[in-house]
N, C-alpha and C positions, 0 to 999 in steps of 0.2 A: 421517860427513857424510851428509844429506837430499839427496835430489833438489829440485831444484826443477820437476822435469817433471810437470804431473799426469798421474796414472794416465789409460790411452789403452783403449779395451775391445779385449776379449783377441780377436774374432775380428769378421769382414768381415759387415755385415748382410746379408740379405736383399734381393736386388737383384728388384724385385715383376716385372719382364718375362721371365724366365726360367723360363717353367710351360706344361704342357700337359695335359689333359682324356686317362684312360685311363675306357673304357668295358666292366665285367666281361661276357662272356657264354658264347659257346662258344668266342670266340676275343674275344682284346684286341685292342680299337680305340682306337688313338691319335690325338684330334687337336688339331691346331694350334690355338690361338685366339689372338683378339688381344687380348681379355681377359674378364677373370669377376667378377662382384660379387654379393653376397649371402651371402659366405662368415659366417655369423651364428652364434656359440654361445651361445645366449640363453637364461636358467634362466627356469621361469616364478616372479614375483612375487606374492605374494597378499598386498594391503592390507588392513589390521583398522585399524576405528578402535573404541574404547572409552573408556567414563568407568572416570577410575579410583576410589580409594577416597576422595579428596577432594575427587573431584565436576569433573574437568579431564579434559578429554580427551585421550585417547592415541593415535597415529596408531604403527601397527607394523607394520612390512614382513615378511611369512616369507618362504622357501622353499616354494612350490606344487610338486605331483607329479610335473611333464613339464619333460622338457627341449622350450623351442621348434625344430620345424624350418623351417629359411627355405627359400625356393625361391632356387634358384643361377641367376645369367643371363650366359651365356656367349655373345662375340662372337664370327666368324671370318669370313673372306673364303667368299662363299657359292662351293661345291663347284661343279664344272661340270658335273659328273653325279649330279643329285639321287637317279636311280636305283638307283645307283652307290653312295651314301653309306648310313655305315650309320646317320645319324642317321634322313634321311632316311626309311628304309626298317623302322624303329623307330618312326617316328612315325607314318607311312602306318600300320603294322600295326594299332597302337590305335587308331588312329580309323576303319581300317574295319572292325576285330572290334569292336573295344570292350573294355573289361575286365567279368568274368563274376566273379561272389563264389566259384565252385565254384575257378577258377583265379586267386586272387589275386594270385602271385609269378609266373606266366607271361608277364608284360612288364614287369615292373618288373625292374630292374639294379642295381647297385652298381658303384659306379669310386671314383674318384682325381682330385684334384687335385693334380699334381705341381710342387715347386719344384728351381731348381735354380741354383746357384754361378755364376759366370764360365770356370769349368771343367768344367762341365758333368756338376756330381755333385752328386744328390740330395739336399737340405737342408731339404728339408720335404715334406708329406703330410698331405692333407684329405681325408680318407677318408668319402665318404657312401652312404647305403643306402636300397632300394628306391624311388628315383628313377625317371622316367621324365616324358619331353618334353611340354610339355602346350602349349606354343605357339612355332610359329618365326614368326619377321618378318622382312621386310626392309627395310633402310634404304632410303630414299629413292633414288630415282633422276633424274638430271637429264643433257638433253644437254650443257650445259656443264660436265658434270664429269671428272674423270681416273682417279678413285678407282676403287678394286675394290669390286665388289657386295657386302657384307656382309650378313651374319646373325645377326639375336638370337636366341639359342635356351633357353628357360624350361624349366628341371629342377625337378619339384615332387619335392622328398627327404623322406625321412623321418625321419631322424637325421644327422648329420654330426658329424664327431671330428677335432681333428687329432692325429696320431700319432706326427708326427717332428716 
């Protein structure tokens, strides 16, 4: 005898609120955010059009040389101690050294975008490289409001993978 049940997927999705932002350096910084966009794996495209041998044109899409990296834009409740932070104090850096060609990878980092279950186990990983902050903002402020101060913070990356 068949079921009449249809098949049901085998395992719980991906609940998208369940992630936090680790930052590689000399020690791991965790933080909270309230969320992230731009997570992009984008091949690059190279359009050909040509005539072909009965005189009609061809329109052909390849495979170009680069994977695209996107810049990642992460929200979070801005920190009370900007000092304090190590975005912060990350982004201070480069902008009042600057970055120098002789020390390329001296401010650029590698982290993580971590996912995780209703149980609070690891279910995914965005693993991006030689990143670094290239603009924070902040939302809007208004006396009529309740909300907590937030912050947009732009990660220009260089590559990004997901892995898990």
């Amino acid at each position: 005898m068949t079921s009449s049940i249809p098949d049901l997927i085998a395992n719980d999705p991906i609940v998208a609120r369940n992630f936090y932002l680790e930052i590689q350096g000399d020690t791991k910084d965790k933080l909270l955010l309230q969320s992230v966009s731009g997570i992009e794996i984008e091949l690059d495209v190279v359009p050909l059009q040509q005539n072909g041998k009965d005189g009609r044109q061809q329109h052909i899409k390849t495979l170009g040389g680069v994977l695209k990296a996107p810049d990642i834009t992460l929200t979070r409740v801005a920190p009370l101690d900007a000092a304090a932070d190590p975005v912060w104090k990350w982004f201070d850096l480069i902008r009042t050294k600057g970055m120098k060609a002789a020390s390329r990878n001296e401010y650029r980092r590698n982290g993580s975008i971590i996912l995780y279950d209703s149980s609070y186990t690891e279910v995914g990983r965005y693993n991006w490289y030689n990143g670094w902050p290239s603009k924070i903002a902040v939302d809007q402020m208004s006396t009529d409001s309740n909300e907590p101060m937030k912050e947009t913070i732009t990660l220009v990356i260089e590559r990004i993978e997901r892995i898990k």
